[in-house]
C-alpha positions in Angstrom: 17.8 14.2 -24.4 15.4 13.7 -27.4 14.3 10.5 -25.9 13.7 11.7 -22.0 11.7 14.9 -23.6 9.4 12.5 -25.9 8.7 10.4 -22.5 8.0 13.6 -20.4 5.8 14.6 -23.3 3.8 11.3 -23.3 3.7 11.5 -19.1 2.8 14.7 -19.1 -0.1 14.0 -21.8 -1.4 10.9 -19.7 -1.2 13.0 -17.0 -3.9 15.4 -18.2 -6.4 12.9 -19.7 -6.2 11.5 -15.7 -6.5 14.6 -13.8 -9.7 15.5 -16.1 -10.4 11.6 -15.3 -10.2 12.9 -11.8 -12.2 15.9 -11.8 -14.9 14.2 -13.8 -15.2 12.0 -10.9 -15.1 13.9 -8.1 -17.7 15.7 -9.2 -20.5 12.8 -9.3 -19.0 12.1 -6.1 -15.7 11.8 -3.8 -13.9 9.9 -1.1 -15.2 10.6 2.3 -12.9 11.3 5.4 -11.9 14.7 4.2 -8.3 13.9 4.0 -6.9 10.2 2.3 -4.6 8.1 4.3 -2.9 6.6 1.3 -3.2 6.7 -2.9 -2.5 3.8 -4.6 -2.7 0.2 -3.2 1.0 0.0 -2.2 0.7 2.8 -0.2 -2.8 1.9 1.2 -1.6 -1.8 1.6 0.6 -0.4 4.2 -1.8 1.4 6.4 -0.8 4.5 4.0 2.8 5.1 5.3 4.8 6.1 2.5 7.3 9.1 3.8 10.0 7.1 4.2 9.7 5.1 1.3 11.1 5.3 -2.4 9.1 1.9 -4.2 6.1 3.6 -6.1 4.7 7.2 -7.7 2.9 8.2 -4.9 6.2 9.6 -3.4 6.1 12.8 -5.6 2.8 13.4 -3.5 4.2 12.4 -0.3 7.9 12.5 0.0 9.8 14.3 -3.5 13.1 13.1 -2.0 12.1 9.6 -2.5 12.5 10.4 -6.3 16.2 10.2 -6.2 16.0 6.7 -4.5 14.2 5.0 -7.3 15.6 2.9 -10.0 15.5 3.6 -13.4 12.4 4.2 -15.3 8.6 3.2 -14.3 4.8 4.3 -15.3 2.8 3.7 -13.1 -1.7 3.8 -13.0 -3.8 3.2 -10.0 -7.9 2.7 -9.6 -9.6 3.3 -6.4 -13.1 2.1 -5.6 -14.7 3.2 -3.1 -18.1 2.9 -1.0 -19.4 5.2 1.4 -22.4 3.6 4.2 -23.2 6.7 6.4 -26.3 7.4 8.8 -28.4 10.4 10.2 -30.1 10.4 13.2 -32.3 13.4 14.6 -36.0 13.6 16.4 -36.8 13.8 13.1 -34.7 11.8 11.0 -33.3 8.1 10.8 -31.6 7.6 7.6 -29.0 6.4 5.9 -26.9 8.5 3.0 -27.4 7.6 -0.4 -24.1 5.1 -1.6 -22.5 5.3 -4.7 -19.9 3.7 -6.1 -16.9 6.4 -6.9 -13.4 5.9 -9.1 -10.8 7.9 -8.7 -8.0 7.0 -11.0 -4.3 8.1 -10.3 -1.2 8.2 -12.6 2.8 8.7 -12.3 5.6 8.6 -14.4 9.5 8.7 -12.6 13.0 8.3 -13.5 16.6 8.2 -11.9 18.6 10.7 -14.3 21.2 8.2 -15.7 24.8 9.5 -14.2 23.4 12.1 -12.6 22.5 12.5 -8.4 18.8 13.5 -9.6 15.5 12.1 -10.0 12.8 13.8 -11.4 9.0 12.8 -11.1 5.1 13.7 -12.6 1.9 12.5 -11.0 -1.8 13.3 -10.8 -3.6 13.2 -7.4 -6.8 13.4 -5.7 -5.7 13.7 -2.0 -8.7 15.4 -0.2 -12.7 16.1 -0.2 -15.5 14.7 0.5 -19.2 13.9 -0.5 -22.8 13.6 1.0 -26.3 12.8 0.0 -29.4 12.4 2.2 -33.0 13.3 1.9 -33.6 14.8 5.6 -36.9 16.0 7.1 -36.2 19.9 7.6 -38.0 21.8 10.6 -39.6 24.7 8.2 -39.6 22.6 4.9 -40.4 19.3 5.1 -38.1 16.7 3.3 -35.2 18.2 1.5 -32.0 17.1 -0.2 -29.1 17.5 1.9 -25.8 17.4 -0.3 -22.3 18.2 -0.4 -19.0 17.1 -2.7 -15.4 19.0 -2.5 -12.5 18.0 -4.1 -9.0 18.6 -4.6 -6.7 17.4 -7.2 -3.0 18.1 -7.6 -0.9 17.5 -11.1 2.5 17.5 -9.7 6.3 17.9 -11.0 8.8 16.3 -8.2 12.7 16.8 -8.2 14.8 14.5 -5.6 18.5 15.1 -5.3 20.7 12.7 -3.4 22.7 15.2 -1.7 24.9 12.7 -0.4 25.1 8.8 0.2 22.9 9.1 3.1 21.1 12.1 2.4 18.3 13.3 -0.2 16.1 16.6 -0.6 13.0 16.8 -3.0 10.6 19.6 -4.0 7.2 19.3 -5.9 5.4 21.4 -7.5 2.2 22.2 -9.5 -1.5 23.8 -10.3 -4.0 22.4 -7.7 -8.0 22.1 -8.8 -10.3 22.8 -6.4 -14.5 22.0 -6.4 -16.5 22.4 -3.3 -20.7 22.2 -3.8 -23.5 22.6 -1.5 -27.5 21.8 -1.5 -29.3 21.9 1.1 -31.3 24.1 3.6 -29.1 26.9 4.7 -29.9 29.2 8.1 -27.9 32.2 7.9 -25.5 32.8 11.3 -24.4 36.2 11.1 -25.2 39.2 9.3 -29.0 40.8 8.7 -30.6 37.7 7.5 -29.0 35.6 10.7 -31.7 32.9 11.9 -33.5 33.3 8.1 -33.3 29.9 6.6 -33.7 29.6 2.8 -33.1 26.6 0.7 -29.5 27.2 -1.0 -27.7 25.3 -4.6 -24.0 27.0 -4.5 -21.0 26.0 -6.1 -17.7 27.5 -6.8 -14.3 26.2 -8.0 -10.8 27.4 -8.8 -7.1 26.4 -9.3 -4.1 27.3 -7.2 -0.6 26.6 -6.8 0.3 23.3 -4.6 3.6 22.6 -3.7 5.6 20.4 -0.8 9.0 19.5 0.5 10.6 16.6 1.5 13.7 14.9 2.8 15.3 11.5 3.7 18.1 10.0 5.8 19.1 6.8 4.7 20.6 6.1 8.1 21.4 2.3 7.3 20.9 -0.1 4.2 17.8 -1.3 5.8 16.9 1.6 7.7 15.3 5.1 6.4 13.8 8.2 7.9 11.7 10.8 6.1 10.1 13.8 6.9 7.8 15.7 4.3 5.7 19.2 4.4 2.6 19.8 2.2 1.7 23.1 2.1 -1.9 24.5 2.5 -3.8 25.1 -0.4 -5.9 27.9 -0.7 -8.5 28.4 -2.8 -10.9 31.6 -3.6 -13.8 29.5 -5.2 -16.1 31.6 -7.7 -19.3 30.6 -9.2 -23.2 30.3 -8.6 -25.5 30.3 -6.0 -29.2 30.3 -6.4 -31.4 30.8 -3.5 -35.2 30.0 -2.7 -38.0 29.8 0.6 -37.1 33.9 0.8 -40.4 35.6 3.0 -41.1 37.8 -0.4 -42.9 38.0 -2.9 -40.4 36.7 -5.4 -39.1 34.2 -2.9 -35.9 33.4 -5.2 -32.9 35.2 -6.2 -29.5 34.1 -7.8 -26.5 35.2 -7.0 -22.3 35.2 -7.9 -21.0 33.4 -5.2 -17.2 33.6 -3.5 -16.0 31.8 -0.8 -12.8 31.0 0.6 -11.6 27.4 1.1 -8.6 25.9 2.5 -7.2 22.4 2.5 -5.0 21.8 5.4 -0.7 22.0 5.6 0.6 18.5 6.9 4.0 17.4 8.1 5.1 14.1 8.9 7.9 12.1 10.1 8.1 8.4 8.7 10.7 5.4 9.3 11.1 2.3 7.4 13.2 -0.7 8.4 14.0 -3.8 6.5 14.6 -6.4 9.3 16.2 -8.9 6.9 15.5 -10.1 2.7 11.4 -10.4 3.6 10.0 -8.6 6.6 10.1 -4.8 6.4 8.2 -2.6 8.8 7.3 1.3 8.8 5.5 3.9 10.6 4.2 7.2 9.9 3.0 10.3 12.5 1.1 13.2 10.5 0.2 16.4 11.9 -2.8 17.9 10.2 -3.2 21.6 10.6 -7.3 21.6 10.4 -7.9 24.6 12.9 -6.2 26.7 10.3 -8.1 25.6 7.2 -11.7 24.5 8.7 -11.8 27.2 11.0 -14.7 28.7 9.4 -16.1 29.2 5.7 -16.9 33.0 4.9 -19.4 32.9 2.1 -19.9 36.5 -0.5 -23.0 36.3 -2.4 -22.8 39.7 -5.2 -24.6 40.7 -7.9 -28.3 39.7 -6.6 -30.9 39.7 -9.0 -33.8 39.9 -6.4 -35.1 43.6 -6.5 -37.2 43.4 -3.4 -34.3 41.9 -1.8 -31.5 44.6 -2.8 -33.8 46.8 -1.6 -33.4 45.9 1.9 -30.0 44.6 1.7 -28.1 45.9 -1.1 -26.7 43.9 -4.0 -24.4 41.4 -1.8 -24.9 39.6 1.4 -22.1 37.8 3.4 -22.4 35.4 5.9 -19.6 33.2 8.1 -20.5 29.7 9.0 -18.5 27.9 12.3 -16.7 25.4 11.7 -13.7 24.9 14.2 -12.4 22.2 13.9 -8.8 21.3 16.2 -5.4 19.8 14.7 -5.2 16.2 13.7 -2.5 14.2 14.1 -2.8 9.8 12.2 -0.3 7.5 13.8 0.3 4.8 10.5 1.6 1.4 10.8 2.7 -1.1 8.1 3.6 -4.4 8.1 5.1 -6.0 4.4 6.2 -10.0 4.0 8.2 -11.0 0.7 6.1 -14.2 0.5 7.8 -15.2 -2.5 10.8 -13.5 -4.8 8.0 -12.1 -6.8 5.0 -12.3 -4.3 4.6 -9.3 -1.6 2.0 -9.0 1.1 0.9 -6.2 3.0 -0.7 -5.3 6.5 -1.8 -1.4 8.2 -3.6 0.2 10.4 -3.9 4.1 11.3 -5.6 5.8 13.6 -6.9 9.3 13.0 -7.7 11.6 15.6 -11.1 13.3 15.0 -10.6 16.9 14.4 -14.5 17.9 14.4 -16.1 19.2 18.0 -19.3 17.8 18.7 -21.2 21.2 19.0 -19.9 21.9 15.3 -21.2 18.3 14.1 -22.7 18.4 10.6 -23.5 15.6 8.0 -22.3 17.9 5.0 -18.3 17.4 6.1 -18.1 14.0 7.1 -14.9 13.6 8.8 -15.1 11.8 11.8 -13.4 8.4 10.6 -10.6 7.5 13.0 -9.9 3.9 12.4 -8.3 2.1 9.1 -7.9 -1.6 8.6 -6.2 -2.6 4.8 -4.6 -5.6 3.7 -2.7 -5.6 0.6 -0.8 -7.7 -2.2 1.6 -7.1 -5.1 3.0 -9.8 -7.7 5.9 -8.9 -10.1 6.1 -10.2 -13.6 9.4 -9.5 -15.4 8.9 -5.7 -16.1 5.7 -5.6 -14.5 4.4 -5.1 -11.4 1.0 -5.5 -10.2 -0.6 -4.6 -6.4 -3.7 -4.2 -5.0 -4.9 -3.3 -1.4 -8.5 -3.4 0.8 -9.0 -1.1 3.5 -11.8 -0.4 5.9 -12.2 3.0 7.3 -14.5 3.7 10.2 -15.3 5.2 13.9 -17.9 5.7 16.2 -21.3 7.6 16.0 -20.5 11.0 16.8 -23.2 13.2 18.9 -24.5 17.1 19.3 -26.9 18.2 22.0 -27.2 21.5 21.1 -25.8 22.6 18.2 -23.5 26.2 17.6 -24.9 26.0 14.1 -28.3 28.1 14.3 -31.3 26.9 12.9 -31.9 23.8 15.3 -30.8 21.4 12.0 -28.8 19.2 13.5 -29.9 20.0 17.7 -30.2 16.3 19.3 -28.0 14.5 16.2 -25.1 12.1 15.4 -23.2 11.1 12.2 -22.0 7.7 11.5 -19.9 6.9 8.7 -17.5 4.3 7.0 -15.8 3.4 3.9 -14.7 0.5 1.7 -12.0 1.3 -0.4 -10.6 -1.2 -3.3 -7.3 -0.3 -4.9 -5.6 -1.9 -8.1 -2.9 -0.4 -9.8 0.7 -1.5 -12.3 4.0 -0.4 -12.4 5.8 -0.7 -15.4 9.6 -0.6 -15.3 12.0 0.4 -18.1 
């Protein structure tokens, strides 16, 4: 018992120095696409199914059951690289988005209880944001910066309890960190100031409690099932919000800023089958509950330290941009060869249904990727084992006539984006 609470200890240690590895870089900059297919370059080898498999960390993330399936003891560090090419196009405006070059590193430690029908799991996750940059020619302000980065990332505790010989049930748990920035030009929609645009720098952040479910049916040797729930994760974000371009004579005022933000519940059904000693096959469906969570984003601006402006409208001002947005659902597919006894490689593709309606189309949340493309290849070395995946994330140029969003920003526009994603990560086993 001494031993398993020194190795916890250790885990749960590397685990902190790689979620504030995480948050540091999320906030230069995160992954596009709103909501990742895959972590880690098994997973994203694959395509990113991983529901009804049990053979890396990722599981406490995606399926908790899988933790009573693995073997022994294993540590286990991913890198993911990304790039992000995107374009703007308006009567105004034909540019590209600034790219940057973004790590996001994730970390796991598991183990199969010796004796015992348990396995118990910890693991640090980035599993959704996003992040924009362009320098766009605004109607009332000439060239402006248009920004955006959100993040989420999860530290996670996963149980897995092999209920019977075909049978397993796992629950994780654990604080979720939430950061979601804006810059750009903002035109009110609603309230007393509705059609005033002003040129906005907000930001807010805050942690809350993430937590899923899952469970698998080990129907055959070579076949599995899984099905996993991740609950939404709802944030009230608190910080700053500074305002300028108001029609007064101190056109600038700073504000406490609150807005709530939700990342979306998923559920999804997996299956896995082995068809013999080197060719193994699975599939993932994922329902993504977005018209819940992007819906729209109510924004509370207090404690306003324009006097001219309180004067007119108090202290506070609230305002309630559109968003609505429709459920998502990503078919997965994954392909795996055992080239060799220590020599695996990997094929995937998913397709994403795009969850954002034209006449809601904005640059700022970029998620309108539907297709994914990733090859992927692991090597094991006695204890080791060492993988890495490339995937290719795109879709088509998406198009608003007139825009819902008022202020004629993005009236006559379309968004096209893509990614390239490079994964590397090691297992050790013990």
């Amino acid at each position: 018992m001494k031993k398993l609470l020194t190795t916890l200890t250790a885990a749960f240690y590397l685990g902190t120095v790689t979620f504030s590895l995480c948050c540091i870089g999320v906030r230069q900059s995160c992954a596009n696409g709103i909501y990742v297919d895959g972590t880690g370059p098994v997973s994203n080898g694959r395509g990113g199914t991983n529901i009804a498999h049990s053979d890396n960390g990722t599981v406490i993330h995606d399926n908790p059951s899988a933790l009573a399936a693995l073997k022994g003891k294993r540590l286990e560090a991913c890198f993911d690289f990304l790039v992000l090419p995107m374009s703007y196009r308006d009567p105004q405006n034909d540019e590209d988005g600034k790219n940057r070059l973004l790590l996001l590193p994730s970390f796991s430690y598991s183990q199969k209880m010796p004796q015992r029908p348990f396995g118990i799991g910890f693991g640090v996750y980035t599993s959704a944001g996003f992040s924009t940059e362009y320098r766009l020619v605004h109607p009332a302000y000439g060239k402006q910066k248009y920004a955006s980065d959100a993040s989420m990332t999860k530290m996670l505790l996963g149980v897995g309890w092999q209920m019977t010989n075909q049978w397993s049930l796992g629950l994780g748990a654990g604080p979720a960190y939430s950061r979601v920035a804006f810059e750009e030009p903002y035109t009110f929609q609603t309230g007393i100031f509705r059609e005033q645009s002003v040129l906005v720098d907000m930001k807010g952040d805050d942690w809350a409690l993430a937590w899923n479910l899952g469970v698998q049916w080990h129907i055959v040797d070579s076949t599995t099932l899984g099905l996993a729930y991740v609950n939404q994760d709802r944030f009230h974000l608190r910080g700053d919000a500074d305002i300028q371009g108001l029609p007064l004579s101190d056109p600038t005022a700073h504000y406490q800023a609150a807005y709530d933000f939700k990342w979306p519940q998923t559920l999804g059904l997996g299956i896995t089958h082995r068809f013999n000693t080197i060719h193994k096959i699975s599939t993932d469906v994922m329902w993504i509950d977005w018209s819940s969570a992007f819906d729209e984003l109510t924004i509370k601006l207090t404690d306003g330290d324009n006097a001219e402006l309180n004067a007119v409208a108090g202290n506070s001002v609230q305002d309630v941009f559109p968003l609505h947005w429709k459920d998502s659902y990503a078919f997965r597919l994954g392909y795996e060869y055992l080239w060799t006894p220590v020599d695996t490689l990997r094929l995937g593709y998913a397709y994403n249904l795009n969850p954002v309606p034209d006449s809601t189309l904005t640059p700022m949340i970029p998620g309108i990727m539907t297709h994914l493309v990733s090859f992927g290849y692991g090597h094991t070395w006695d204890k080791w084992a060492f993988n890495a995946a490339y995937i290719y994330s795109f879709g088509p140029r998406q198009s608003v006539g007139n825009s819902k969003i008022i202020g004629d920003d993005y009236d006559q526009s379309s968004t096209r984006i893509s990614a390239h994603f490079l994964s590397v990560g090691a297992q050790y086993q013990f």
